[in-house]
C-alpha positions as CSV (number, residue, x, y, z in Angstrom):
1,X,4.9,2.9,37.2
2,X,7.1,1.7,33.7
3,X,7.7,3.7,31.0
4,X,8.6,1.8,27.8
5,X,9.9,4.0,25.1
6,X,8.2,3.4,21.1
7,X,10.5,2.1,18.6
8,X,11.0,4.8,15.6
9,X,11.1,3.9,12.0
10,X,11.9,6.8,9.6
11,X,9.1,5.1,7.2
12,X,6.4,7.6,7.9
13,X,8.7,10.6,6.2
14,X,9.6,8.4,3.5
15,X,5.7,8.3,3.2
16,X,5.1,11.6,4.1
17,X,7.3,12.8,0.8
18,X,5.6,10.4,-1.3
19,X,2.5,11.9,-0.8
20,X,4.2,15.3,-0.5
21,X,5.9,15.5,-3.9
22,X,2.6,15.5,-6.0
23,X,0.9,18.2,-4.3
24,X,4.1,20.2,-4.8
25,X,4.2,19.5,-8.0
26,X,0.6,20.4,-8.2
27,X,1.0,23.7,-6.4
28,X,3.9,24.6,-9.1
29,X,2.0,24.1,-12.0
30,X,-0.9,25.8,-11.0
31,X,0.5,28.9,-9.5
32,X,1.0,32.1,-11.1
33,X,4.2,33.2,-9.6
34,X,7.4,31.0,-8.6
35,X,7.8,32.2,-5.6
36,X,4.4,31.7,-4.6
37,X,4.5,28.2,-5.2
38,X,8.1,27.9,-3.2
39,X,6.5,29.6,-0.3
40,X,3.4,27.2,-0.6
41,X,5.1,24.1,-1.1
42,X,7.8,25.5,2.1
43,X,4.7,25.9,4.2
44,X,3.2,22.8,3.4
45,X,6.5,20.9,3.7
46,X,7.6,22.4,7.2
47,X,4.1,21.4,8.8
48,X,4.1,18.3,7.6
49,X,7.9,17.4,8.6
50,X,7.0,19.3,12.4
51,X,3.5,16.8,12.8
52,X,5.7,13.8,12.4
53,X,8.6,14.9,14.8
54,X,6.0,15.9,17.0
55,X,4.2,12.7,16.9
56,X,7.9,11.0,17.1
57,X,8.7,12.5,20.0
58,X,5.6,12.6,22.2
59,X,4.7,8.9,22.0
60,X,5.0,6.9,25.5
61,X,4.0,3.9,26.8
62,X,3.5,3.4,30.6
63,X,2.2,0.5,32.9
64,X,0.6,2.3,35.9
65,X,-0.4,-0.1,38.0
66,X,-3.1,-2.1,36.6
67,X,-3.5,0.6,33.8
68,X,-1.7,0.4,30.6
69,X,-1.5,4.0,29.2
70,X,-0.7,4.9,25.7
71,X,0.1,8.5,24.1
72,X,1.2,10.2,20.9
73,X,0.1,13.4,19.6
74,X,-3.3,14.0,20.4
75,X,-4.0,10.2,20.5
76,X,-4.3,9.4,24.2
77,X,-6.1,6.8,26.5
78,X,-6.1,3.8,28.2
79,X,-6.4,0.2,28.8
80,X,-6.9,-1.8,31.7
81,X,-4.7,-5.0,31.4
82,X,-7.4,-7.7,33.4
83,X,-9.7,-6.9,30.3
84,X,-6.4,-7.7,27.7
85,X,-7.0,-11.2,26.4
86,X,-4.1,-11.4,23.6
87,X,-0.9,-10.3,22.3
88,X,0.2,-10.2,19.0
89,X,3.8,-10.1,19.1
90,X,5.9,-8.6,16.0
91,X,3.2,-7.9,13.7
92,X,1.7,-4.7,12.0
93,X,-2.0,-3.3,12.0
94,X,-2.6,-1.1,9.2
95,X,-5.8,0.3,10.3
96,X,-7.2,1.6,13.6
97,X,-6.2,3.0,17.1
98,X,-2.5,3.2,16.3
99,X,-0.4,5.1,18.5
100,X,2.5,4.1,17.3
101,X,5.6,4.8,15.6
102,X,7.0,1.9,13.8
103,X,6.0,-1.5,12.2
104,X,6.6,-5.0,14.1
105,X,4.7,-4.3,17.3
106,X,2.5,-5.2,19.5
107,X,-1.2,-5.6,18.7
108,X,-3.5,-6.1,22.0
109,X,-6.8,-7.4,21.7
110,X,-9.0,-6.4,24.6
111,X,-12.5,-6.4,25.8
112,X,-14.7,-8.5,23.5
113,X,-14.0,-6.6,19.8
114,X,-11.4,-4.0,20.9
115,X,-7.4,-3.7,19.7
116,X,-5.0,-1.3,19.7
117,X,-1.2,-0.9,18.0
118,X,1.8,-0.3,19.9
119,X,5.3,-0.1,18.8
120,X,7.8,-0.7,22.2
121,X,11.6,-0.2,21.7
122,X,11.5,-3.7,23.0
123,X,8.1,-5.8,22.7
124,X,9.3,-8.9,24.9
125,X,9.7,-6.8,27.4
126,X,6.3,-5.1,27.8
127,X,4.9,-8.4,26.9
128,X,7.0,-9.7,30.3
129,X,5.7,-6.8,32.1
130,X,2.2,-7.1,31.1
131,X,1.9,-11.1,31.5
132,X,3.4,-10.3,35.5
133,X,0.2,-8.2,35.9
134,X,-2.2,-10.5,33.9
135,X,-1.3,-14.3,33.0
136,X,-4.5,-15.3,31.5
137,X,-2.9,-13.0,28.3
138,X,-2.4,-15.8,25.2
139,X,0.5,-14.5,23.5
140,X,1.0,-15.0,19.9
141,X,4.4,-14.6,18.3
142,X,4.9,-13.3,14.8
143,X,8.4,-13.7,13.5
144,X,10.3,-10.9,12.2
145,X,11.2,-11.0,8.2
């Protein structure tokens, strides 16, 4: 079995207090005492921050076999690599299955209509690993800007 560790981008908490610094501001205007509103917005803040270090921190890749297994958060399964029929190397999927914690991954296309995001430390060499198991995988490389 190989474990491959994600790459981590700090992009998501630069999102996360985009999206955070409205509804704080919200909260403030809205509520009747000041230190309601600090407490609030310190709630709201502290869950937020601990979702994204968790999801940081518990996302894993492995190759078990003939098995490639994904996990982050509560975002788990798996893919069996005979089924895989292409890579996308260095790109970004914005929406779907996307255990993942950075842009410029991996994007495997399996089964007839299925695809799933992963962001490796180092894509070449799960794309190595995964191309031992399987050959038949067409690999398409997307340069990185």
């Amino acid at each position: 079995m190989r474990q491959f560790k994600p790459k981590r981008d700090l992009s998501q908490f630069k999102l996360a207090f985009l999206i955070l610094i409205p509804i704080i501001t919200l909260i403030a205007i809205l509520s009747d005492s000041w230190q309601e509103a600090v407490l609030v917005n310190t709630i709201i803040s502290a869950l937020l921050i601990s979702m994204l270090l968790i999801i940081m921190y518990t996302t894993s890749y492995k190759i078990d076999g003939e098995i490639l297994r994904y996990r982050s958060f509560f975002l788990f399964g798996k893919v069996s690599i005979s089924d895989i029929r292409q890579l996308e190397v260095g790109k970004t999927m914005y929406v779907g299955i996307k255990p993942a914690t950075a842009k410029h991954g991996i994007i495997v296309r399996y089964n007839r209509y299925d695809e799933i995001y992963i962001s490796p430390e180092n894509n070449q060499e799960v794309v190595q690993a995964l191309l031992e198991i399987n050959p038949n995988i067409e690999v398409v490389d997307y340069p990185e800007k």
